[in-house]
N, C-alpha and C positions, 0 to 999 in steps of 0.2 A: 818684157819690161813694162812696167803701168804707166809709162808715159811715152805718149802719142806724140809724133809729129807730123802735122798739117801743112808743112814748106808746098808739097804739090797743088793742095787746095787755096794755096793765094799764089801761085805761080800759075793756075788756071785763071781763076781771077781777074788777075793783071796783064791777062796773057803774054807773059816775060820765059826766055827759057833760063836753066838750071846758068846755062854759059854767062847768060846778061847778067842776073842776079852775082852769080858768084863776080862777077870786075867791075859793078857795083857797089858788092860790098867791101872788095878788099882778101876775098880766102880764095883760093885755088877751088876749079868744079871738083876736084878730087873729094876734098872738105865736106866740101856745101852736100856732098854725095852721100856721104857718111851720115852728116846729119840726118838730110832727108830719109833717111832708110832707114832711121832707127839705131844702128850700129855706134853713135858717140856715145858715148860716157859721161861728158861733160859738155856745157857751151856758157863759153866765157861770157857776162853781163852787156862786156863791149860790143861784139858779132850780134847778140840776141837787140839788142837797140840798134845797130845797124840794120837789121833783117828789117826789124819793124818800121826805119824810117824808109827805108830805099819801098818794101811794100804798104807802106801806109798803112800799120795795121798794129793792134795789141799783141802783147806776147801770148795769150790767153787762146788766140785767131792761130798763134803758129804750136803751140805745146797743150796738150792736153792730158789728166790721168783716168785710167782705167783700171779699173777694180781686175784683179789676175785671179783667175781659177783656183779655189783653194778646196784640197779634196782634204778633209778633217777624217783621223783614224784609226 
C-alpha cells in the first residue's frame, strides 16, 4: 500500500506503549494494531486528530506516501 504509517516512530518518541496510547485515545490495542501495521483500510478523521493530540503531533508525522514499484510492460 503507498501509504506509510509512523504510529511506532512517535510512540518511540513519546516513549508511550501501543496499550497507553490506545486508552488514551478511546480504540481498543486490537485497533490501534491494525493501524500501526499497515493492515487498515481506512481511519476515521476523529481517531487521526485524536492520535495527533494525545501525541502532540501532525497527521503528516503519523501517515505518509510512497511511490509503489511499478514494473511497465
Amino acid at each position: 500500500m503507498p501509504i506509510a504509517v509512523d504510529i511506532d516512530v512517535m510512540l518511540a518518541k513519546r516513549k508511550m506503549s501501543v496499550g497507553e496510547l490506545a486508552d488514551r485515545v478511546g480504540i481498543t490495542p486490537a485497533n490501534l494494531a491494525v493501524l500501526k501495521n499497515g493492515r487498515a483500510k481506512a481511519v476515521r478523521f476523529a481517531t487521526l486528530a485524536a492520535l495527533c493530540e494525545v501525541l502532540k503531533c501532525q497527521p503528516g508525522d503519523l501517515l505518509r506516501w510512497e511511490a509503489e514499484d511499478s514494473v511497465d510492460g
